[in-house]
C-alpha positions in Angstrom: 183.4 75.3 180.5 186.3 74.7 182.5 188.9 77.0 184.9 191.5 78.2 182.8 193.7 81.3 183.4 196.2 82.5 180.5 198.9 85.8 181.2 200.8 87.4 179.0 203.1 90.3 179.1 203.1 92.3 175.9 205.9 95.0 175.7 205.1 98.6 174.3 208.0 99.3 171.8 211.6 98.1 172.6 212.9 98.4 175.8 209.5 100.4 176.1 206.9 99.6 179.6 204.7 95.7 179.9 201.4 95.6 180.0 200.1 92.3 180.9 197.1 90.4 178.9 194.7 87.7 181.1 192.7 85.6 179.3 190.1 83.8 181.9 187.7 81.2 181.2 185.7 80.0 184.8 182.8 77.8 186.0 182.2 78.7 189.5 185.6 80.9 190.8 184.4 83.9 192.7 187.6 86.6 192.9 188.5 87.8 196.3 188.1 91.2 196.9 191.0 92.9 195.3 192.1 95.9 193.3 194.8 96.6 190.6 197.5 99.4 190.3 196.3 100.0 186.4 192.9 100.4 184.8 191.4 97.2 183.7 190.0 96.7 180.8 187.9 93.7 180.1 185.4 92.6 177.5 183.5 89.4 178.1 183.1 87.0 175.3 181.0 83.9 176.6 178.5 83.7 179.5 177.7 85.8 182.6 180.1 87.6 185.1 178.6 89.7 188.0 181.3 92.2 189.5 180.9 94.2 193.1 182.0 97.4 192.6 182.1 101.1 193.9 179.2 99.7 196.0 176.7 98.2 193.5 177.0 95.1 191.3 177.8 94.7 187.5 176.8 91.9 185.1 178.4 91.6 181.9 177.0 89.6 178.8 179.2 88.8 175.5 180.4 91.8 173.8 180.1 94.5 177.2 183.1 96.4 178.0 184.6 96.9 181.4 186.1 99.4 183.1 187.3 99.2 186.2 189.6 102.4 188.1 193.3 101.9 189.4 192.6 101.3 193.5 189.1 100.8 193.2 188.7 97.3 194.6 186.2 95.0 193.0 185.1 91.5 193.1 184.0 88.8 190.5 182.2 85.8 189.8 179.7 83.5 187.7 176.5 85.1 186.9 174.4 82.0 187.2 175.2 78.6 188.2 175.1 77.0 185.0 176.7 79.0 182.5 180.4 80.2 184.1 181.8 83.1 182.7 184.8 84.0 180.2 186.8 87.0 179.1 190.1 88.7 177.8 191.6 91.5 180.1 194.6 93.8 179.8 195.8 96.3 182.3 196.8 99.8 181.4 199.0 102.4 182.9 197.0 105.6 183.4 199.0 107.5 180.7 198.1 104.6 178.3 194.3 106.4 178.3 195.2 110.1 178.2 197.3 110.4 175.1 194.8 111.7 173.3 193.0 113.8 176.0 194.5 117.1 177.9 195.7 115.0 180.9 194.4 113.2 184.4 193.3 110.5 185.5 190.1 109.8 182.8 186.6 109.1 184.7 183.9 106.4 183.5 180.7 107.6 184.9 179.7 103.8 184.2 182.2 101.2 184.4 180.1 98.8 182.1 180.0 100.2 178.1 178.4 99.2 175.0 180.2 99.8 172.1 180.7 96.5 169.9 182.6 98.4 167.7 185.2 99.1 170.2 184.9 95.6 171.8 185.2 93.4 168.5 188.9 95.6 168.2 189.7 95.0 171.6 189.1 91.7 171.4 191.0 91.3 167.9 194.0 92.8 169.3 194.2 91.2 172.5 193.8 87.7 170.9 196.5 88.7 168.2 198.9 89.8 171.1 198.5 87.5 172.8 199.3 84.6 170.5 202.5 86.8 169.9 203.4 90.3 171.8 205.3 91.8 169.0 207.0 95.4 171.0 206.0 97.6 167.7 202.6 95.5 166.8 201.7 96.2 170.7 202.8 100.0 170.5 201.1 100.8 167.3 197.3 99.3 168.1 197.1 99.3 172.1 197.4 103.0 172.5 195.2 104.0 169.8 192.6 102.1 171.2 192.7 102.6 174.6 193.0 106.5 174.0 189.3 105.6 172.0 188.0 104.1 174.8 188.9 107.1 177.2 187.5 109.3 174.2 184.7 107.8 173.5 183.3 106.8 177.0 184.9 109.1 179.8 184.6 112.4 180.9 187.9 113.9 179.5 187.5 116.2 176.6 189.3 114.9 173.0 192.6 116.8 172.0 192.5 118.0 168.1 193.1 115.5 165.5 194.7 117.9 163.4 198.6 117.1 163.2 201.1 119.8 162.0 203.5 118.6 158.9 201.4 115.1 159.5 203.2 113.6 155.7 206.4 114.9 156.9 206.2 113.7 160.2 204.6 110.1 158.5 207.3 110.1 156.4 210.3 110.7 158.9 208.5 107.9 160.8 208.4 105.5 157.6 211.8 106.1 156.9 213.4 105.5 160.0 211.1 102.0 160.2 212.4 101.0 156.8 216.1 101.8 157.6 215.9 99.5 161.1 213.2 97.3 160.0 215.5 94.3 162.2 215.2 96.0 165.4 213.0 99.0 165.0 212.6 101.8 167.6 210.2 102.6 169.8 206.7 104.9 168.8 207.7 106.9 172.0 211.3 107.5 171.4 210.8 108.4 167.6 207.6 110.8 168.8 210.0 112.3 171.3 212.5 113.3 168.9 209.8 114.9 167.1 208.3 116.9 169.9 205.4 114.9 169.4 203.1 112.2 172.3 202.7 109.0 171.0 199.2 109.9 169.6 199.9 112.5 167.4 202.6 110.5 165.7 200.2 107.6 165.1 197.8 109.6 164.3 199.8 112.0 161.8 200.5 108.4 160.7 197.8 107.0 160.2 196.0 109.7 158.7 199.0 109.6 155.9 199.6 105.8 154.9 196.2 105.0 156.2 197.6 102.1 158.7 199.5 101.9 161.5 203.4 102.3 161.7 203.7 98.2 162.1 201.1 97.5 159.9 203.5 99.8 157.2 206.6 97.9 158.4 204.9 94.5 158.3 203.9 95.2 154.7 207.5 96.6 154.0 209.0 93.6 155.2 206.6 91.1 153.4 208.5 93.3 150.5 211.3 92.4 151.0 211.0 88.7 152.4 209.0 87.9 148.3 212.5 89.5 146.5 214.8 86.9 149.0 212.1 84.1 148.3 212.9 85.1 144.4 216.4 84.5 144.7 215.8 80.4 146.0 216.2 81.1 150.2 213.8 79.3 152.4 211.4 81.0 154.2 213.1 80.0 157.1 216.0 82.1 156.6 214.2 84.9 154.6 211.7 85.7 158.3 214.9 86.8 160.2 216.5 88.4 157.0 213.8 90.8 157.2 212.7 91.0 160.8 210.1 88.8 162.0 210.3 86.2 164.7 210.4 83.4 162.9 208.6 81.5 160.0 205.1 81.0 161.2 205.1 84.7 162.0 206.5 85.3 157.8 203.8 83.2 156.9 200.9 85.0 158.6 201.8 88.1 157.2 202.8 86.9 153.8 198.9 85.3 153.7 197.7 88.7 154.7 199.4 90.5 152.2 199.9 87.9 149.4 197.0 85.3 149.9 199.4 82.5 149.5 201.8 81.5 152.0 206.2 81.9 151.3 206.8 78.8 151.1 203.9 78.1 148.2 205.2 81.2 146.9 208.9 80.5 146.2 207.6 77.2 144.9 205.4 78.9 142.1 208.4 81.1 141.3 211.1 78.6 141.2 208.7 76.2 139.2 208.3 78.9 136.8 212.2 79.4 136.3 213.8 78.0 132.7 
């Protein structure tokens, strides 16, 4: 299997906090005993991990969800000695989990959860991160989830889903996205002018255009990349025309939205020109 070790440091919204990705693949390292300042949040996807913790001993299997405390220090290594272990990790601020609960430090009765729904989307959006932390990609799916997690699976009771004025507030949101679609702002700062925590703005959102806010502005600036493309550019120039990092990041989103990439797009157009 291999020992291999992969950080990254994904950025909530810009100028917003980091919150840093691991992605671990090991054969026989055993962790030292240590603890983290944030809650960890792991899901393993290949072989057999046993962790000491809180005085008793986890093992994980592909698809199990981990939760491990802020302070709470913990071990880890191989469950066997022929399979090693691999998983994907990110750690979380505290208020990361409670947006969507009244408040506190959430509780997991039992740090080991079963909930492949959950994990598959973990596992989706850490992998998609990680390849490339965009600020508003990482502030529009990381919160949502991990407020599921603390929902779903700890002892802190749900705040209502309903959302006041959600289309208005969608809308403000939309609008503002569209008008700085090259350097958009931050979930936090645009829920903050609207009296609003992160979680009611993405979920006022979401419950309106039925995505999330980058999702919308990914789709908005796929829009806008196809009219450049129309007019002869390159893809090359047309990705930072309308705001994404660069062309491979154009083209993964164009595919998603078009099925065909820009560059076999302008072709078709141009080939189709008198």
């Amino acid at each position: 299997m291999g020992e291999q070790a992969l950080w990254t440091r994904a950025r909530l919204g810009r100028c917003g906090p980091s919150l840093d990705l691991l992605t671990a693949r090991f054969d026989k390292h055993v962790y030292a005993p240590h603890a983290h300042d944030e809650f960890t949040v792991g899901v393993c996807v290949d072989g057999t991990e046993v962790i000491d913790y809180r005085g008793g001993h986890i093992r994980t299997g592909p698809g199990s969800i981990v939760v491990l405390a802020p302070g709470e220090v913990h071990t880890g290594g191989p469950g066997n000695a022929t399979d090693g272990y691999a998983y994907r990790a990110l750690y979380a601020e505290t208020s990361l989990l409670t947006e969507g609960t009244p408040g506190g430090v959430p509780h997991f009765r039992e740090p080991l959860i079963d909930d492949p729904e959950l994990a598959s989307a973990i596992l989706l959006t850490h992998t998609e991160l990680g390849a490339r932390p965009d600020p508003l990609e990482t502030e529009s799916r990381l919160p949502w989830l991990l407020t599921a997690l603390a929902r779903r699976h700890s002892t802190a009771r749900p705040t209502t889903d309903t959302i006041p004025g959600a289309d208005r507030i969608a809308v403000a949101v939309r609008d503002r996205l569209a008008d700085e679609l090259l350097d958009p702002p931050s979930l936090a700062a645009l829920a903050a002018e609207l009296g609003l925590s992160r979680y009611q703005l993405l979920r006022a959102f979401r419950t309106t255009m039925g995505l999330p806010p980058y999702g919308w502005l990914a789709q908005y600036r796929v829009t806008r990349a196809r009219r450049l493309l129309d007019t002869g550019l390159r893809p090359a120039e047309v990705a930072s025309l309308v705001g994404f990092a660069d062309q491979a990041h154009l083209t993964r989103w164009f595919r998603r939205v078009l099925g065909v990439t820009p560059a076999a797009y302008r072709n078709s157009v141009q080939d189709r020109r008198p």
